[in-house]
C-alpha positions as CSV (number, residue, x, y, z in Angstrom):
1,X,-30.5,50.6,31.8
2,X,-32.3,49.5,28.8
3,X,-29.8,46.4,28.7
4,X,-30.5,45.7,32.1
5,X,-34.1,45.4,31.8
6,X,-33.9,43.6,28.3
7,X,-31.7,41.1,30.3
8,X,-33.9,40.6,33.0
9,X,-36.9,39.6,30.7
10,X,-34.7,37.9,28.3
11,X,-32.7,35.7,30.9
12,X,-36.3,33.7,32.8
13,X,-37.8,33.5,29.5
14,X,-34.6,31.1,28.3
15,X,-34.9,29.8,31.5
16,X,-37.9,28.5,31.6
17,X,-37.8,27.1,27.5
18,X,-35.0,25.2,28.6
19,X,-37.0,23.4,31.6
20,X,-39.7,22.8,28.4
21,X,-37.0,20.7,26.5
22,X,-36.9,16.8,26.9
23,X,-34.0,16.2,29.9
24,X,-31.7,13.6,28.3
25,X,-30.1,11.6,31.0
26,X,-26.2,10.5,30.5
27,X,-26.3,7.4,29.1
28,X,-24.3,4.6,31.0
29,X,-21.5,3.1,28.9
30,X,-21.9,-0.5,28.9
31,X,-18.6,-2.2,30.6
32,X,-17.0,-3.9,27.7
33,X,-16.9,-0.9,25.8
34,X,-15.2,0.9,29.2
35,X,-12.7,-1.9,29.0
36,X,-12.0,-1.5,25.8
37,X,-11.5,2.2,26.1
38,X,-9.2,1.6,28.7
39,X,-7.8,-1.4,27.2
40,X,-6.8,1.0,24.2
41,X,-4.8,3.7,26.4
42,X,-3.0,1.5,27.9
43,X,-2.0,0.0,24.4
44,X,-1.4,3.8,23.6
45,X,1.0,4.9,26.4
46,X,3.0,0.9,27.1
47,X,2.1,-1.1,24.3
48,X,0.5,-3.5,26.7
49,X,-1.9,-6.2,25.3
50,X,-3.1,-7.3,29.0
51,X,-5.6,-5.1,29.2
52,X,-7.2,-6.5,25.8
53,X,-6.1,-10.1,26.5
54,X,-8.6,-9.5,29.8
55,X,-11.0,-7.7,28.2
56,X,-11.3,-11.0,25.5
57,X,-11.0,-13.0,28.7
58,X,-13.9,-11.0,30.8
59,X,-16.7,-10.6,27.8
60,X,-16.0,-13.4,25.5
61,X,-19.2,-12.9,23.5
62,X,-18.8,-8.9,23.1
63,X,-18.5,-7.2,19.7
64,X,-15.4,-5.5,21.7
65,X,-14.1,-8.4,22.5
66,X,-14.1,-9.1,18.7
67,X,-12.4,-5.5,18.1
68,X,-9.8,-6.4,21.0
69,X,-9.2,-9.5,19.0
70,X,-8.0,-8.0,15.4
71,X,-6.4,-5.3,18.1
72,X,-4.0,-7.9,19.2
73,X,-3.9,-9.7,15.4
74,X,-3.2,-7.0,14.2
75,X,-0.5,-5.5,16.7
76,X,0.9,-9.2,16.5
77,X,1.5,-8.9,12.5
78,X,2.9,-5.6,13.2
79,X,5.5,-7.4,15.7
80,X,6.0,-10.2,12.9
81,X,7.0,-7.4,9.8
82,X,9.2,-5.3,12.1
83,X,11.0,-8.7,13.1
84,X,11.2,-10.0,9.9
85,X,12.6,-6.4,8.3
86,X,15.5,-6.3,11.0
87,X,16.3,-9.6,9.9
88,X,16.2,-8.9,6.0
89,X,17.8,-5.4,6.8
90,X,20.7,-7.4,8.4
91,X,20.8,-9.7,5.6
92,X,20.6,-7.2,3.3
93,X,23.7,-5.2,4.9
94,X,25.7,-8.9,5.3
95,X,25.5,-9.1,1.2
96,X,26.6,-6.1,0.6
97,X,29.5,-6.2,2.6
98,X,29.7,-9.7,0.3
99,X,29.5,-7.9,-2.5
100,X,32.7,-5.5,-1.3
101,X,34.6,-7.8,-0.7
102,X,33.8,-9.9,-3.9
103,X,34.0,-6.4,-6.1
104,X,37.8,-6.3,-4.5
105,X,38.7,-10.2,-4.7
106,X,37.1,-9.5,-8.6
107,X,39.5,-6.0,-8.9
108,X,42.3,-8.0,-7.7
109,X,42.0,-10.9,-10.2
110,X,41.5,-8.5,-13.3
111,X,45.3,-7.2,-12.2
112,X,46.6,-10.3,-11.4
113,X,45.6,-11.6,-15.1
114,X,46.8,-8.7,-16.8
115,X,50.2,-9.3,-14.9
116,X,49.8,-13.0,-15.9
117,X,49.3,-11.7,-19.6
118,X,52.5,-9.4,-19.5
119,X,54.6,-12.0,-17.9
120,X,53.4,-14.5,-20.8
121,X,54.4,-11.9,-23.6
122,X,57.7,-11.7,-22.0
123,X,58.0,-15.5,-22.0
124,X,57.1,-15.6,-25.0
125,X,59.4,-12.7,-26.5
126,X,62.4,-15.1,-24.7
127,X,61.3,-18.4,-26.3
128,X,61.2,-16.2,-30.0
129,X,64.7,-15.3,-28.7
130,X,66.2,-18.7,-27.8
131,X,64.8,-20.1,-30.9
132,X,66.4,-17.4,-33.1
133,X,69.7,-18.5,-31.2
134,X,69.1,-21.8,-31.1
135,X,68.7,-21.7,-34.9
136,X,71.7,-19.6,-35.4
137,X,73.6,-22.2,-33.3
138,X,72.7,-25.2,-35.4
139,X,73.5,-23.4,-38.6
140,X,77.0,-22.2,-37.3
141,X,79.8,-24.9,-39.1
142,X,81.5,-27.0,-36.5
C-alpha cells in the first residue's frame, strides 16, 4: 500500500517536471544530406553509384555533394587496384608457369651436356686407341 501511494505522488510530480523542461522539436534533415544517406545504402546493398551520381547532379554546391564526390573517387580507385591486381595476378601466374617450363628445358640441358660430355670421353678414349694402333701400324716392318 505504501508503494502505491508513494507511486501516486511520485508519478505527477515527474510528470509535471517534465512539462517544465525546454520541448526540443525533431529537427528536419536538410535534403542533401537525406540523399546522401540514401545514396550510401544503396552503395551498401548494390554497389550502385546512381544514387550519388544524382545526388552530385541535384545539389551541386552541397558539402555532400563534395562527400558523394571522393565516394565515387574513391570507389572508382578501388575498381582501378582490383583490376589492375587480376591482371598482375595473371601475369604473375603466366611467369611462373614460364619459369616451369624453363626450370625443365634448364633440367633437360644439364643432362643432355653431361651425355655430350660422356660421349666426348668415349671419343676421345677411341681416337687414343686408333692412334696407339695407328702407331703400332707404321712401326710394323713391311
Amino acid at each position: 500500500m505504501r508503494r502505491f501511494i508513494f507511486l501516486a505522488v511520485l508519478l505527477p510530480t515527474l510528470i509535471g517536471c517534465a512539462q517544465l523542461l525546454p520541448y526540443r522539436e525533431k529537427q528536419a534533415v536538410p535534403p542533401d544530406q537525406l540523399s546522401f544517406s540514401e545514396a550510401l545504402d544503396a552503395y551498401r546493398t548494390d554497389h550502385s553509384l546512381k544514387k550519388l551520381q544524382n545526388l552530385q547532379r541535384n545539389y551541386p554546391d552541397s558539402a555532400w555533394s563534395a562527400r558523394a564526390e571522393t565516394l565515387i573517387l574513391c570507389v572508382r580507385e578501388r575498381e582501378r587496384y582490383k583490376t589492375l591486381l587480376a591482371e598482375n595476378k595473371q601475369a604473375f601466374d603466366t611467369r611462373t608457369r614460364d619459369m616451369a617450363v624453363l626450370q625443365q628445358n634448364n633440367e633437360q640441358l644439364l643432362r643432355d651436356i653431361e651425355e655430350l660430355r660422356m660421349t666426348n670421353r668415349k671419343l676421345t678414349e677411341k681416337i687414343e686407341q686408333l692412334k696407339g694402333l695407328l702407331i703400332q701400324l707404321e712401326q710394323r716392318p713391311q
